[in-house]
C-alpha positions in Angstrom: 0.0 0.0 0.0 1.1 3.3 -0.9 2.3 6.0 2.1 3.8 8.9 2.2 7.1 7.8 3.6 7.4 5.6 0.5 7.0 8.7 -1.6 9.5 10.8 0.4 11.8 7.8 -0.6 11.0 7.5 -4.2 11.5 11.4 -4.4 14.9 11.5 -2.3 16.4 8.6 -4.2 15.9 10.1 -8.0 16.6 13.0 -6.8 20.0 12.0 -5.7 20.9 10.1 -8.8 19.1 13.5 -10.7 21.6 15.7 -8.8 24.5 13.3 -9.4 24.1 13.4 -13.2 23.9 17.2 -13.2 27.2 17.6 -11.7 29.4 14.8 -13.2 31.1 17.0 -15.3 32.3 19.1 -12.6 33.6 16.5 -11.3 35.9 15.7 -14.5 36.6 19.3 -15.3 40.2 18.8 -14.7 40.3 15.6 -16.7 37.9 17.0 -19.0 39.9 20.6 -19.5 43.5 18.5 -20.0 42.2 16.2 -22.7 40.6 19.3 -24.6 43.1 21.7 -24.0 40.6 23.7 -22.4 41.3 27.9 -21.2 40.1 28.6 -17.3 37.6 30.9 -19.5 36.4 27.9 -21.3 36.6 25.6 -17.8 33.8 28.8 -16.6 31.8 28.8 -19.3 31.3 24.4 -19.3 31.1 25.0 -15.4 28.1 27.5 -16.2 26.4 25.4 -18.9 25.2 23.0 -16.5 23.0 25.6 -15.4 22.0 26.5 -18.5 19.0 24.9 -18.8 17.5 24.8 -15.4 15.4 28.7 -15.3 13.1 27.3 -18.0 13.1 24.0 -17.1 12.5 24.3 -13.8 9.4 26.9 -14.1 7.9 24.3 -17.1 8.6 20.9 -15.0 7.2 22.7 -11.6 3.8 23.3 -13.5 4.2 20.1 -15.2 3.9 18.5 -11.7 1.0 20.2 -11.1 -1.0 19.3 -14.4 0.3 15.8 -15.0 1.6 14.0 -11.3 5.1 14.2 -10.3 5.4 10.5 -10.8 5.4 10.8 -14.1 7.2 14.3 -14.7 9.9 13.0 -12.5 10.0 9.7 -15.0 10.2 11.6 -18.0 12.9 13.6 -16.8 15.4 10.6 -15.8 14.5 8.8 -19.2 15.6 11.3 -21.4 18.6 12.5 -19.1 20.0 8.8 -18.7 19.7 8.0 -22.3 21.7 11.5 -22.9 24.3 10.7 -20.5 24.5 7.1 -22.1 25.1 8.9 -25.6 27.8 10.9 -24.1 29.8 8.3 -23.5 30.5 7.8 -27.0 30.8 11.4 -27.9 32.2 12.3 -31.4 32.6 14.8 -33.6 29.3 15.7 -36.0 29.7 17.1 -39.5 30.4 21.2 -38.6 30.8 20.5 -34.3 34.7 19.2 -33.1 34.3 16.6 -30.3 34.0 18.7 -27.7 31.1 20.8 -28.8 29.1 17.3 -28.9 30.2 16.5 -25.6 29.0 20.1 -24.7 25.8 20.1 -26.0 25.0 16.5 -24.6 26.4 17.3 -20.7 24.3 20.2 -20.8 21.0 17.9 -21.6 22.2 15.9 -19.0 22.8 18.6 -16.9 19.0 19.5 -17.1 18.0 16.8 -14.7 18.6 19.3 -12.2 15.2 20.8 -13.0 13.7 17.5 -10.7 13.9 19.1 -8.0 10.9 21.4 -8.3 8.8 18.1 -9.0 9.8 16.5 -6.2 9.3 19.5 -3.9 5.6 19.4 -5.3 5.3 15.5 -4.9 6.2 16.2 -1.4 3.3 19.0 -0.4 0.9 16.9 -1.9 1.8 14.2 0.8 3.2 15.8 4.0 0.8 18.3 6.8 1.8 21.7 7.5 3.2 21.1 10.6 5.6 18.7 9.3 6.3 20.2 5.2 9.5 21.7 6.8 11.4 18.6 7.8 9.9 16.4 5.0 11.4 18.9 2.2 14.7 19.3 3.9 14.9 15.8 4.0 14.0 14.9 0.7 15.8 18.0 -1.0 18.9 17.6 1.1 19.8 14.2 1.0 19.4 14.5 -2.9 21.9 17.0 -2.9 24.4 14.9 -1.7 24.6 13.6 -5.3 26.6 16.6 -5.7 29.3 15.7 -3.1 29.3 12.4 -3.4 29.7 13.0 -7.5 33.0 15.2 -6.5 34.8 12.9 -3.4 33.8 9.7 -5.1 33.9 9.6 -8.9 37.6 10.8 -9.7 38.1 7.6 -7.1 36.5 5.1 -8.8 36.8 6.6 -12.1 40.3 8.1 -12.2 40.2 10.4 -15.3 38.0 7.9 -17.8 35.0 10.2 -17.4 33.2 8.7 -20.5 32.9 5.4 -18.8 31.3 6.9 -15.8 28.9 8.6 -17.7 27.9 5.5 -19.2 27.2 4.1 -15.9 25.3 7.0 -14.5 23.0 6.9 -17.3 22.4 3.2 -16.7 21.0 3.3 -13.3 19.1 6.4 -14.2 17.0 4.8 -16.0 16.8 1.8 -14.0 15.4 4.3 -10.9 12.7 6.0 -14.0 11.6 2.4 -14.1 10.9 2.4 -10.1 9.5 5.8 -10.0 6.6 5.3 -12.8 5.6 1.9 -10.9 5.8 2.6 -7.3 4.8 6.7 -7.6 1.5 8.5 -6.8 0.4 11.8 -7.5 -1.0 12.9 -3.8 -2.0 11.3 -1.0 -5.8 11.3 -2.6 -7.6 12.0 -5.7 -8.9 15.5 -4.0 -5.3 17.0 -3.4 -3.9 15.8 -7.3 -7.2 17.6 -8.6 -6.7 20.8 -6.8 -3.2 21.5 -8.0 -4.2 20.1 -11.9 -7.0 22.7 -11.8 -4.7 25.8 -10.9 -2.8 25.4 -13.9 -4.5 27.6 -15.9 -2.1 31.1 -17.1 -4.5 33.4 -15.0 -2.9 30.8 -12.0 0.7 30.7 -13.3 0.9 34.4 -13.6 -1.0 35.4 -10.3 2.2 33.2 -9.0 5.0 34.6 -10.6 3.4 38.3 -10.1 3.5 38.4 -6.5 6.4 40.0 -4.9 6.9 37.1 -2.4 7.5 34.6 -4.7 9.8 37.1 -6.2 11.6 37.8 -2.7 11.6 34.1 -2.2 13.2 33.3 -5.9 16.0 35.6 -5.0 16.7 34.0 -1.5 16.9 30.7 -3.7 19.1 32.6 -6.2 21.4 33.5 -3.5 21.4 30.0 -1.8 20.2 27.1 -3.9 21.7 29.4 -7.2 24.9 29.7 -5.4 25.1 26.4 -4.3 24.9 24.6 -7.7 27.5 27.6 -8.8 29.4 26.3 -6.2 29.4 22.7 -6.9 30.5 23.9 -10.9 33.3 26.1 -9.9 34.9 25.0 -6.7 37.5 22.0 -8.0 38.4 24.9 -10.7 38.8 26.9 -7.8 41.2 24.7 -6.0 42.9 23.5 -8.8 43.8 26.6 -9.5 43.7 29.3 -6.7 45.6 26.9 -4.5 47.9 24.8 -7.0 50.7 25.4 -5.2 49.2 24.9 -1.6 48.2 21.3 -3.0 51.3 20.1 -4.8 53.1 21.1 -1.5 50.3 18.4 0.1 51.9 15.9 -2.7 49.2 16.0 -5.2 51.0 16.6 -8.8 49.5 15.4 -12.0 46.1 16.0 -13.5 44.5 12.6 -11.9 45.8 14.2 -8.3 44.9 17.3 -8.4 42.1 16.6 -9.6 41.1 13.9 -6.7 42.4 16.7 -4.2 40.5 19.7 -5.8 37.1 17.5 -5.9 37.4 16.4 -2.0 37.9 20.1 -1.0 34.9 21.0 -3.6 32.9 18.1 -1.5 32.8 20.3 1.7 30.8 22.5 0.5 28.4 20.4 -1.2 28.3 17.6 1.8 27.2 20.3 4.5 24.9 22.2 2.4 23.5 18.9 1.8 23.5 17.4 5.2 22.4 20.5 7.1 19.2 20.6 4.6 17.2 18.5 6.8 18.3 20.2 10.1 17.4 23.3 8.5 13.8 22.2 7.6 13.3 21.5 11.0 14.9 24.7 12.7 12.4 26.6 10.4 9.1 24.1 12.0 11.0 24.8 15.1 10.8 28.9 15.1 7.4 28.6 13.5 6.5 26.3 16.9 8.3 28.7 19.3 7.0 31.9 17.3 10.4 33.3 17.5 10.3 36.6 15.1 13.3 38.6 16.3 13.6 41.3 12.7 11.1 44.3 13.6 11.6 45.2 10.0 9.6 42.2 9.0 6.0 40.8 9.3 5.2 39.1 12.8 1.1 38.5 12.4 1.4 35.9 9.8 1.3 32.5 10.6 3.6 31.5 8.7 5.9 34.5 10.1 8.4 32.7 12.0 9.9 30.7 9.1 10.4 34.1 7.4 12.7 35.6 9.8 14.5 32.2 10.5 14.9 32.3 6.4 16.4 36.2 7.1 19.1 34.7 9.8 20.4 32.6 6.9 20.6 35.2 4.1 23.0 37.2 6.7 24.7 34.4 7.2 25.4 33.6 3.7 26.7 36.8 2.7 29.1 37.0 5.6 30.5 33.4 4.7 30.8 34.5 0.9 33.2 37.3 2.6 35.0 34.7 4.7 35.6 32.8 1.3 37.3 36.0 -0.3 39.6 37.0 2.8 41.0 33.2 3.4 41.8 32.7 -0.5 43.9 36.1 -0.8 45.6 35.2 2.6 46.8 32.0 0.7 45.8 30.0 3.6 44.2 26.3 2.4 43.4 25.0 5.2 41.2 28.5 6.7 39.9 28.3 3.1 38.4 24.9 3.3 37.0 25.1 7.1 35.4 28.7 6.1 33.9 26.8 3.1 32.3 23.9 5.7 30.7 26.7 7.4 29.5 28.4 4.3 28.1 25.1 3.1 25.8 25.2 6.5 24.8 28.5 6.1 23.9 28.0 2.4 21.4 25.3 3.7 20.0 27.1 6.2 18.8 29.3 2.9 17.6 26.4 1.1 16.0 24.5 3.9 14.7 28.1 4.8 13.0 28.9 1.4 11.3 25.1 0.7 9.3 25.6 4.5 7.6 28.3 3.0 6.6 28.1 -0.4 4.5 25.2 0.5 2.8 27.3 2.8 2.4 30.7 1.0 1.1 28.8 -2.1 -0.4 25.3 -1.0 -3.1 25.8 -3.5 -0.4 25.9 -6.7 2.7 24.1 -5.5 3.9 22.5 -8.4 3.6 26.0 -10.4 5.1 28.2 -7.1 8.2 25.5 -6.6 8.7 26.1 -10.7 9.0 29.6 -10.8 11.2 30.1 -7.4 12.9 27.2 -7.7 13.5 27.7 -11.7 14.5 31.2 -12.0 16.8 31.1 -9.4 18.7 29.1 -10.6 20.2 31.6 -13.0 22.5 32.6 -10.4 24.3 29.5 -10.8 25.1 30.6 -14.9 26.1 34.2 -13.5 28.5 33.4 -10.5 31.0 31.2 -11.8 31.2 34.0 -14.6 32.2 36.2 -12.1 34.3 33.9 -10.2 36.4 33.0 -13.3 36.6 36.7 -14.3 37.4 39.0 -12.0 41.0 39.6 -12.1 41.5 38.0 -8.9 40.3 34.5 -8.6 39.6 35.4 -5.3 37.7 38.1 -5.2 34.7 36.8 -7.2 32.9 36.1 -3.7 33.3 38.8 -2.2 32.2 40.5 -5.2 28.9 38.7 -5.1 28.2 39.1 -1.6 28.2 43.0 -1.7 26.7 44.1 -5.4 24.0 40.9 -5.7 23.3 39.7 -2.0 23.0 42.8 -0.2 20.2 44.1 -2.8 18.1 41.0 -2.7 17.8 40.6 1.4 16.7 44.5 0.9 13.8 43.6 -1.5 13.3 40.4 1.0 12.5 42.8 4.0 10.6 45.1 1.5 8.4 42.6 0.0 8.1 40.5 3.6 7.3 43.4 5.5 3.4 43.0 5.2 1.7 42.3 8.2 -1.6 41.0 6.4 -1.0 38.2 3.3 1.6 39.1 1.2 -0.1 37.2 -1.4 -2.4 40.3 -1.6 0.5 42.2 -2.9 2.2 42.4 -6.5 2.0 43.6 -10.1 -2.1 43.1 -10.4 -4.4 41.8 -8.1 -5.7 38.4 -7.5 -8.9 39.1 -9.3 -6.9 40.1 -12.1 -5.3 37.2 -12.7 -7.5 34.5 -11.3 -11.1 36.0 -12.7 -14.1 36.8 -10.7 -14.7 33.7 -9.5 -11.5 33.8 -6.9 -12.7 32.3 -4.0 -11.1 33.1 -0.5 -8.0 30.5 0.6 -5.9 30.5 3.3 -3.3 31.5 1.5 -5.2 34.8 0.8 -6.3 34.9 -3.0 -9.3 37.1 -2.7 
């Protein structure tokens, strides 16, 4: 019989394998980058390709969820991405496209099995109470994004610098885990909760979604935690391998295959504890929404749902301060500060994520799939701009610091802005609800009318 625990499973599991396709390349970016021949500027622009894909995807997949079941959105997306991975095994030139361009274009298909995650967030709500969506999505969201870190400590390992074998594999078992997900997957935990969410999927619903200025505070938080995150995950073993080469050949790594292995298992910090910490920061967020803590006075306090915003505002401070801590450690040249400043970052980037996924479910229970697309989608972008940054500023240092003060410090402005509403905030954006949604808007909890 089907249960919601089984669900959270099926969810967490293709997730993971989802997340670990999306970042494979990174992992062989060193490997990848000495076989081509390949410029830092070129190792940026493959690290940013894997995002690519995901703002559009992400947005159409979310809705998807909404209209067709996340059981079988979640399906198509590990068919396709599998096969894609499979095919770029055996990648070779096409009449006017070298080698590498086909592998290009075929790791940034497979790199669009990121956009999963905004269907598994929906298959989640439509199983998991209020009181509980915190803990649930932090669970499922950040034990998939493990794939990321255990994609950078464990595949150079096992795979040594044959990175078309390992994509072989990868591809394999992701369709093998498509297979599981269209036989043991449900929609909702009944027939009532899958119809509500299919019948919001009109573009009066999608746009009253995208139009209101906290799903537009909330993307941005995403941006500058999820987004940084996968930008992260792309950049970091360029990072090391680079801005600390001669820190790690001291340590006795020399050779692409070493510094590679070396670069990847200081990369897996980050990834690991933004990962882990997911879960614990799901539940921190049901925690100050059970205590009531709401310490900002320039944010809401009446809302129900209040205390999971400021405990989201506690992270974004957090964040930017880490992204500092990043910048002053690399231009000190010290390795070692470097990599414990980036386990801490990693924890304060999932206090953002965990942070975000506790309240869109809440804010928009009525139109999850659709509300998990657009925050989750568009933000997403930041991980195509940062490692951009990162790989050209002048310093390869600097790039996060750079980030912290002209992008972050903006966004947690428009946050308090757009959070500072002490009735619904759902009442306020570019048109009103009846504008969007028609005259027959109904009230909701979530404040429509």
């Amino acid at each position: 019989m089907t249960n919601k625990i089984e669900q959270l499973v099926l969810a967490t599991v293709a997730f993971f394998w989802a997340f670990l396709l999306w970042f494979s390349t990174a992992a062989f970016s060193p490997s990848i980058g000495a076989f081509y021949g390949l410029t830092t500027g070129q190792l940026a622009l493959l690290a940013s390709s894997a995002i690519w894909l995901a703002p559009p995807g992400r947005v159409l997949a979310g809705w998807a969820a909404d209209r067709l079941g996340a059981h079988n959105v979640f399906t198509i997306i590990l068919a396709y991405s599998g096969l894609v991975s499979i095919a770029s095994a055996y990648a070779s030139g096409v009449a006017f496209l070298t080698d590498f361009q086909v592998l290009f274009i075929e790791r940034m298909v497979v790199a669009s099995a990121g956009v999963s995650f905004v269907v598994g967030i929906q298959h989640v709500a439509q199983w998991f109470d209020e009181h509980e969506i915190g803990t649930a999505e932090g669970l499922y969201a950040g034990t998939g994004n493990v794939g990321a870190g255990v994609g950078a400590l464990l595949l150079p390992r096992i795979y040594g610098t044959n990175f078309s074998e390992a994509f072989l594999h990868l591809g394999v078992v992701a369709l093998i885990i498509a297979a599981v997900y269209k036989w043991r997957g449900q929609p909702a935990k009944d027939l009532a909760t899958a119809e509500a969410a299919r019948e919001n999927t009109s573009l009066g619903d999608t746009l009253f979604v995208w139009t209101r200025f906290a799903a537009i505070a909330l993307m941005l938080a995403y941006a500058m935690s999820f987004g940084l995150e996968i930008a992260m995950n792309s950049w970091l073993p360029s990072y090391y391998a680079q801005g600390f080469d001669g820190a790690i050949a001291d340590l006795g790594f020399t050779g692409t295959a070493a510094i590679q292995t070396a670069a990847g298992t200081f990369a897996a910090v980050q990834s690991f504890n933004a990962s882990l910490f997911r879960p614990f920061s799901g539940y921190m967020s049901d925690l100050w929404q059970r205590k009531g803590w709401t310490p900002y006075p320039v944010l809401a306090t009446n809302q129900s749902y209040s205390p999971r915003v400021h405990w989201l505002m506690t992270a974004l401070v957090l964040i930017t301060l880490a992204m500092v801590g990043l910048t002053l450690a690399g231009l000190a040249g010290l390795l070692p500060v470097s990599v414990v400043v980036l386990a801490v970052f990693g924890v304060t980037v999932s206090f953002g994520t965990g942070g975000v996924f506790a309240i869109v479910p809440v804010i928009f229970e009525d139109r999850p799939g659709t509300a998990s697309g657009f925050i989750g989608g568009v933000s997403t972008s930041g991980g195509i701009v940062y490692p951009l940054v990162y790989g050209y500023v002048p310093n390869i240092h600097t790039g996060y610091a750079v980030v912290a003060l002209v992008v972050f410090v903006p966004i947690m402005c428009f946050y308090v802005w757009a959070m500072r509403y002490e009735e619904t905030p759902r009442d306020h954006g570019f048109g009103s609800a009846r504008r969007w949604l028609g005259s027959e808007t109904t009230a909701s909890p979530g404040g429509d009318d």
